[in-house]
C-alpha positions as CSV (number, residue, x, y, z in Angstrom):
1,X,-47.3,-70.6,-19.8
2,X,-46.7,-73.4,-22.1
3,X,-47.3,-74.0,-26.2
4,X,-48.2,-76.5,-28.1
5,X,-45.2,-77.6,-28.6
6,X,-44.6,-77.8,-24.0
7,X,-41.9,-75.1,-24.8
8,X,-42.3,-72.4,-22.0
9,X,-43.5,-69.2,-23.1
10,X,-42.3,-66.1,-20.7
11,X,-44.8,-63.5,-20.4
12,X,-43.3,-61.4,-17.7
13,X,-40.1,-61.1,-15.4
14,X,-39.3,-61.1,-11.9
15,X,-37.1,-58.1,-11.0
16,X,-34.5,-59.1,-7.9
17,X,-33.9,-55.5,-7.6
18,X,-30.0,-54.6,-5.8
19,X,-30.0,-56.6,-3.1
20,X,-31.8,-59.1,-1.1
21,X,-31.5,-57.1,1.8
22,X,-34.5,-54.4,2.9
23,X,-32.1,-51.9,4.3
24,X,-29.8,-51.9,1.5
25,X,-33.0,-51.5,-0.6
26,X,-34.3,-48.5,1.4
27,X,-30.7,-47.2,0.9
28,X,-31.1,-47.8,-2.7
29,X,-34.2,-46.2,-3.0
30,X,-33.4,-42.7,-1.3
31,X,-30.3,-42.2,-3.1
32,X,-31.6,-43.0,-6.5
33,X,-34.6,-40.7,-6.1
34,X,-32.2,-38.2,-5.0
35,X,-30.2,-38.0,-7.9
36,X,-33.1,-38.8,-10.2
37,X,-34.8,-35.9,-9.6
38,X,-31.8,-33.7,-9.2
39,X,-31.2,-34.7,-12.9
40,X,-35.0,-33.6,-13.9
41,X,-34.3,-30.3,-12.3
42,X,-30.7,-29.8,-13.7
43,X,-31.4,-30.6,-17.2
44,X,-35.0,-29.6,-17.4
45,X,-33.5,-26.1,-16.0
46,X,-30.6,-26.3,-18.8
47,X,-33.3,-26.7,-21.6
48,X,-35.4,-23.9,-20.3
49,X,-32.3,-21.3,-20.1
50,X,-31.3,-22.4,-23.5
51,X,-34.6,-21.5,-25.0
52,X,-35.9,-18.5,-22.6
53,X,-32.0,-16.4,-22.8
54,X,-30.8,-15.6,-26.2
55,X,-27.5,-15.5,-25.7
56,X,-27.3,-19.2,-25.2
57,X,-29.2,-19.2,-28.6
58,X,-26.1,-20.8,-30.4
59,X,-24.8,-24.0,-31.9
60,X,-23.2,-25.0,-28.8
61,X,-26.2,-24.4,-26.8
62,X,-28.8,-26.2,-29.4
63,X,-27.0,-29.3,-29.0
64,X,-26.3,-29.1,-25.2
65,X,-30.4,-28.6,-24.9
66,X,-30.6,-31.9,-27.4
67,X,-28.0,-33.5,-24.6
68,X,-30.3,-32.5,-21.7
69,X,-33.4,-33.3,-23.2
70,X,-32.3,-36.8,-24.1
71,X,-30.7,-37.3,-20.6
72,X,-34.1,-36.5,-19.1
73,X,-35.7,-38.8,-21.4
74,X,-33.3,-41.4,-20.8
75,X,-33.2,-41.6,-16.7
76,X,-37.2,-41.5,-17.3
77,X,-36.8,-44.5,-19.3
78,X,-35.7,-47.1,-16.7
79,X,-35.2,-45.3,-13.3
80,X,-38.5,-45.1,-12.0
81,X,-38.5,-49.0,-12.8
82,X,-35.6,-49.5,-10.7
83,X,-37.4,-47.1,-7.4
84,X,-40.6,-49.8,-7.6
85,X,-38.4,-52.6,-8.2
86,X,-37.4,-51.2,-4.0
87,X,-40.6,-51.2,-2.9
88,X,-42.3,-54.3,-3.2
89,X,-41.3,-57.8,-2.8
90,X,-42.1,-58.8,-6.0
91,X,-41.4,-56.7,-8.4
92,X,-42.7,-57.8,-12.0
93,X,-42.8,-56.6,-15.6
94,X,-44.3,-57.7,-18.8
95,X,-42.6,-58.9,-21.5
96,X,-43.6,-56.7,-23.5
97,X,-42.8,-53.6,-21.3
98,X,-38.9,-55.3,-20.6
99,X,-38.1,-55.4,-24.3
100,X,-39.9,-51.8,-24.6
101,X,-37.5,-50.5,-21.8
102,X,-34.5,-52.1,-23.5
103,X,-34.6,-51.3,-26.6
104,X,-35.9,-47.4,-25.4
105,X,-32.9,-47.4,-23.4
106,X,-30.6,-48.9,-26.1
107,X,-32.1,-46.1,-28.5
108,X,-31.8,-43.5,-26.1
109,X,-27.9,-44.3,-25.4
110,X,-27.4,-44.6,-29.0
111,X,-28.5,-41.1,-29.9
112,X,-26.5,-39.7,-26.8
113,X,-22.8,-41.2,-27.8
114,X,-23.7,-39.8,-31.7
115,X,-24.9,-36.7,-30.1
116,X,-21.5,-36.4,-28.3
117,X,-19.4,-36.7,-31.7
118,X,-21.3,-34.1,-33.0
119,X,-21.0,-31.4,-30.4
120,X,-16.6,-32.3,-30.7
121,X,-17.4,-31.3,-34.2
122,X,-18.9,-28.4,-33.1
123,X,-16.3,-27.5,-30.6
124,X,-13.8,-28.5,-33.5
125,X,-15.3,-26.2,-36.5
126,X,-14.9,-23.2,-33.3
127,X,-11.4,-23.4,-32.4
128,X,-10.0,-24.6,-35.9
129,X,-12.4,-22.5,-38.2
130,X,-13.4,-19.3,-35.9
131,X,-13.6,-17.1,-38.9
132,X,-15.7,-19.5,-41.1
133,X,-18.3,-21.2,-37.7
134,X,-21.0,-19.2,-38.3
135,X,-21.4,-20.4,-42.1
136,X,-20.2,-24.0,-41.3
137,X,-22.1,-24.3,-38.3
138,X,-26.0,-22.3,-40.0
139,X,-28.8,-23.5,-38.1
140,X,-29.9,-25.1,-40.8
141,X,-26.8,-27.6,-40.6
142,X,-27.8,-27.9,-37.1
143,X,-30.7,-28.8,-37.5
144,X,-29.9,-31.5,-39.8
145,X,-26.9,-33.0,-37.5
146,X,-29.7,-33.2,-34.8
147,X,-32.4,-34.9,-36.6
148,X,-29.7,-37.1,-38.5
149,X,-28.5,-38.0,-35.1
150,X,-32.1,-38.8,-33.8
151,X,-32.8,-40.7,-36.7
152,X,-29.5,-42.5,-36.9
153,X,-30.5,-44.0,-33.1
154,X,-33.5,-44.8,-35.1
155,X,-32.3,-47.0,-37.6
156,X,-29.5,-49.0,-35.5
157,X,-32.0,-49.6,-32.8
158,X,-34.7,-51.2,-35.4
159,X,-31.7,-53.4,-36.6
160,X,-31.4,-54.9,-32.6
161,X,-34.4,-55.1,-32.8
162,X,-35.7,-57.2,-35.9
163,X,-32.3,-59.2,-35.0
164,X,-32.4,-59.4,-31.6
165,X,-33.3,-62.7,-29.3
166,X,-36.9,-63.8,-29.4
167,X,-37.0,-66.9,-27.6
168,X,-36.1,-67.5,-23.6
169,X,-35.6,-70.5,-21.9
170,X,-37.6,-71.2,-18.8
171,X,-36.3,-68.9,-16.6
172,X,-38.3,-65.7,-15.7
173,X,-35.9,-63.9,-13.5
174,X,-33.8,-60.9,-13.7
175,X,-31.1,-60.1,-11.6
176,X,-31.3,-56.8,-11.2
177,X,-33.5,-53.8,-11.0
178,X,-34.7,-53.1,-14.5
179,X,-34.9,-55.0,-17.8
180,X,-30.7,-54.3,-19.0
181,X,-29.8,-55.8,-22.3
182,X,-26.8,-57.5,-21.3
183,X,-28.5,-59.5,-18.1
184,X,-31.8,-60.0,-20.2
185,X,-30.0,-61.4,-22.5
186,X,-28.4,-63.9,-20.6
187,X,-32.1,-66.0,-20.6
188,X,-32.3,-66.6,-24.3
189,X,-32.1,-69.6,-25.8
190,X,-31.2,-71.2,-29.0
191,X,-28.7,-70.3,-31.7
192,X,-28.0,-66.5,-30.9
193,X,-24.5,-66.2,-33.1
194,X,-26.1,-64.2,-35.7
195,X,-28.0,-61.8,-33.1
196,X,-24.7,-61.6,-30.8
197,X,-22.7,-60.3,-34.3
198,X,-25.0,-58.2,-35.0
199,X,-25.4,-56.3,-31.6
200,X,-21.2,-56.9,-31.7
201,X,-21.3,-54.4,-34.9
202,X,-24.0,-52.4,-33.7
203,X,-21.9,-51.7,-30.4
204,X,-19.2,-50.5,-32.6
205,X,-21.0,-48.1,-34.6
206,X,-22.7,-46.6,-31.6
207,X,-19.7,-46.5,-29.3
208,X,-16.3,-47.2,-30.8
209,X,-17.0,-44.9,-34.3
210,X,-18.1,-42.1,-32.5
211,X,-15.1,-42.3,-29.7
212,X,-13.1,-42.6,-32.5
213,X,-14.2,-39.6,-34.2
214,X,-14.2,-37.5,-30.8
215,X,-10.6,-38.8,-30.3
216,X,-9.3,-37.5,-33.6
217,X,-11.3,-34.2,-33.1
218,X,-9.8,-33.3,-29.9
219,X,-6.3,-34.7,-31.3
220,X,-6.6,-32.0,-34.2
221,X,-7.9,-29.4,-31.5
222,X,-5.1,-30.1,-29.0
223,X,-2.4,-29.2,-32.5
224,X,-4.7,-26.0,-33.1
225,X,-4.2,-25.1,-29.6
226,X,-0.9,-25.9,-29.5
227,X,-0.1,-22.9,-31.9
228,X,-1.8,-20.5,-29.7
229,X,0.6,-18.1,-28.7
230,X,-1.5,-16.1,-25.8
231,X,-2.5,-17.2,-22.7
232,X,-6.0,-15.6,-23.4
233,X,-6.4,-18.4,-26.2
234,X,-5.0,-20.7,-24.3
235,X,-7.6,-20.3,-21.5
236,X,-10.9,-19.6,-24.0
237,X,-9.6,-23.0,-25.9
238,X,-9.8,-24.7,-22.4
239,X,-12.8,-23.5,-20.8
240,X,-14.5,-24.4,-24.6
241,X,-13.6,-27.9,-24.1
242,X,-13.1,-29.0,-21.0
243,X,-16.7,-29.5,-20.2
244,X,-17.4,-31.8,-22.8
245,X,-14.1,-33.9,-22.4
246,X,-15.6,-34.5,-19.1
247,X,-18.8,-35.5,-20.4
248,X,-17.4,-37.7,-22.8
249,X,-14.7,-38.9,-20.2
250,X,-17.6,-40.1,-17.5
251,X,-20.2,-41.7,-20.3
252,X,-18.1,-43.5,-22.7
253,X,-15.9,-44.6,-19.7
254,X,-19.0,-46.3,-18.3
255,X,-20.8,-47.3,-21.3
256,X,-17.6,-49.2,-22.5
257,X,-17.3,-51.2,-19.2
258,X,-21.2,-52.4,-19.5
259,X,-21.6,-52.9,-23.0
260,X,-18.1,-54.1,-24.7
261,X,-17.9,-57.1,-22.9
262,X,-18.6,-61.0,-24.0
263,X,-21.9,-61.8,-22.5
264,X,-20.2,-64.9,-20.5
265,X,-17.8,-62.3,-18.0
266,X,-21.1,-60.3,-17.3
267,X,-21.7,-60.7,-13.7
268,X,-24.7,-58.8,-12.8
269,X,-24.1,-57.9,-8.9
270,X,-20.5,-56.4,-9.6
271,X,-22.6,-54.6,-12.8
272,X,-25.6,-52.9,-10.8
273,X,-23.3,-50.3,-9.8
274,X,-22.3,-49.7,-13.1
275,X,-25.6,-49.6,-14.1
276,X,-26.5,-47.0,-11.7
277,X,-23.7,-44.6,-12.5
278,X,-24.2,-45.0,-16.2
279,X,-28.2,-44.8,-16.4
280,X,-29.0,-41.6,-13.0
281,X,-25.4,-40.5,-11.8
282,X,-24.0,-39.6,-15.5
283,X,-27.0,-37.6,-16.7
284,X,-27.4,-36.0,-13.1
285,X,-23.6,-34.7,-13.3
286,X,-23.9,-33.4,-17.5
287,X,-25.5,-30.1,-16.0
288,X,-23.4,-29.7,-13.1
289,X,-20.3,-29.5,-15.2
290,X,-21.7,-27.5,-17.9
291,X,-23.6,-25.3,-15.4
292,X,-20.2,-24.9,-12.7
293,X,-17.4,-24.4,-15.6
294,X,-19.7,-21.9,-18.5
295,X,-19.6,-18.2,-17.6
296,X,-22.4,-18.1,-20.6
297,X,-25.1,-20.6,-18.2
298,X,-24.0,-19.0,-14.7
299,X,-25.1,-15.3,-16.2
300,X,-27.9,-17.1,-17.6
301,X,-29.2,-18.6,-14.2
302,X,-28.4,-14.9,-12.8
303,X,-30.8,-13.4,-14.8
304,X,-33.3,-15.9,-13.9
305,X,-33.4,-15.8,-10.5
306,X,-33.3,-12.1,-10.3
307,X,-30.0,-10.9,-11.6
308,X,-27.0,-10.3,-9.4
309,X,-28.6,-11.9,-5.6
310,X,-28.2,-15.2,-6.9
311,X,-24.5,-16.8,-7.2
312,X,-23.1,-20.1,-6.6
């Protein structure tokens, strides 16, 4: 629609989804329902072993149930946007619901890298401090790393959002499945130096501060470990760890490659795929790895599904 001014006023976007193609669509489709609801069932069945078993009633555990209930939140946010971008021809969203499902998303992925950092504390304050954990790590402190990381995602996603783009020019149409920042953002017009600075610095407190800090915690871990004598240590240090190295090895890998780069090398069709691993296949694998390498979860689904019958 047009202003008083004849400047063109976008009210809604036109989704291009992955491809132009129907099969490749229909492809799409099946495999991201797939894994979409293989990550409701994997992390909505990690948060209900965490609270039902109370032996997974620790620090550890509290923040891995924070972990899966963001992930379900997150794939929630934009996933079942990208399965009805596949079936119709054309697939539409309002303004108002695009910058709703970026700046969800952008809060969402926010809270999860600064949600990561703190569970490398956690795995830090266990191996470094065993003696002193269970003072260091109260519930009470728990509880106010978790809603300090909630409300941290908060506050950095407001400042996007009172900074970010406002006006677009013209064009209507997204190429790609669902309303992502970086291809959104290509459409705006006007002077955006000040809002590109800011979401610069923003992407370096939510990504590069918090990689930093899990860096330097596993760097003083790996010298803890290093003066472990026995092979027993050696092997509880390892199995504490590795899960979350993994974790943090598969999301920052793939956040990194979608949202540290200048806004001119973005190509959106070579990105989709990024997209997809980053926003479904990363949360779907979070319980697998936790799940298939944690004695603590595999008793815990045992004694769920009726004790000693059920293995994997």
């Amino acid at each position: 629609m047009m202003n008083n001014n004849s400047e063109i006023v976008v009210t809604e976007f036109i989704l291009l989804g992955l491809s132009d193609h129907p099969v490749a669509q229909t492809i799409f489709f099946w495999i991201v329902l797939v894994v979409y609801l293989i990550n409701l069932l994997g992390n909505g069945l990690m948060v209900i072993l965490i609270i039902t078993n109370s032996h997974l009633h620790t620090p550890m555990y509290f923040f891995l149930s924070n972990l899966s209930f963001l992930d379900i939140c997150y794939t929630s946010s934009s996933v079942p946007q990208a399965l009805a971008t596949c079936t119709t021809k054309r697939a539409t969203i309002s303004f108002v619901g695009c910058m709703a499902q970026i700046y969800m998303c952008l809060y969402l992925g926010t809270t999860e890298c600064l949600l990561l950092a703190v569970m490398a504390y956690d795995r830090f304050v266990a191996i470094c401090s065993p003696l002193h954990y269970t003072v260091i790590m109260s519930w009470r402190v728990c509880v106010q790393l978790a809603i300090g990381t909630w409300g941290t995602g908060v506050i950095l996603t407001l400042i996007s959002t009172v900074t970010g783009p406002k006006q677009f020019c013209g064009s209507n149409v997204i190429n790609h499945f669902t309303c992502e920042a970086q291809t959104v953002g290509k459409l705006t017009c006007g002077d955006t130096q000040f809002s590109d600075i800011v979401s610069f610095i923003s992407g370096v407190l939510a990504l590069i501060v918090p990689f930093t800090f899990i860096l330097v915690t596993y760097l003083r871990i790996g010298m803890a470990v290093w003066r472990i004598r026995s092979d027993q240590g050696w092997s509880k240090a390892l199995s504490t760890c590795s899960s979350h190295l993994a974790v943090v090895g598969i999301f920052y890998g793939s956040a990194m490659s979608m949202y540290l780069q200048p806004k001119s090398k973005y190509t959106s069709d070579r990105d989709k795929m990024v997209s997809v691993f980053y926003g479904a296949v990363t949360p779907m694998l979070n319980p697998l790895i936790y799940s298939l390498r944690n004695k603590d979860v595999k008793q815990a689904l045992q004694k769920l599904f009726g004790g000693k019958g059920f293995k994997y």
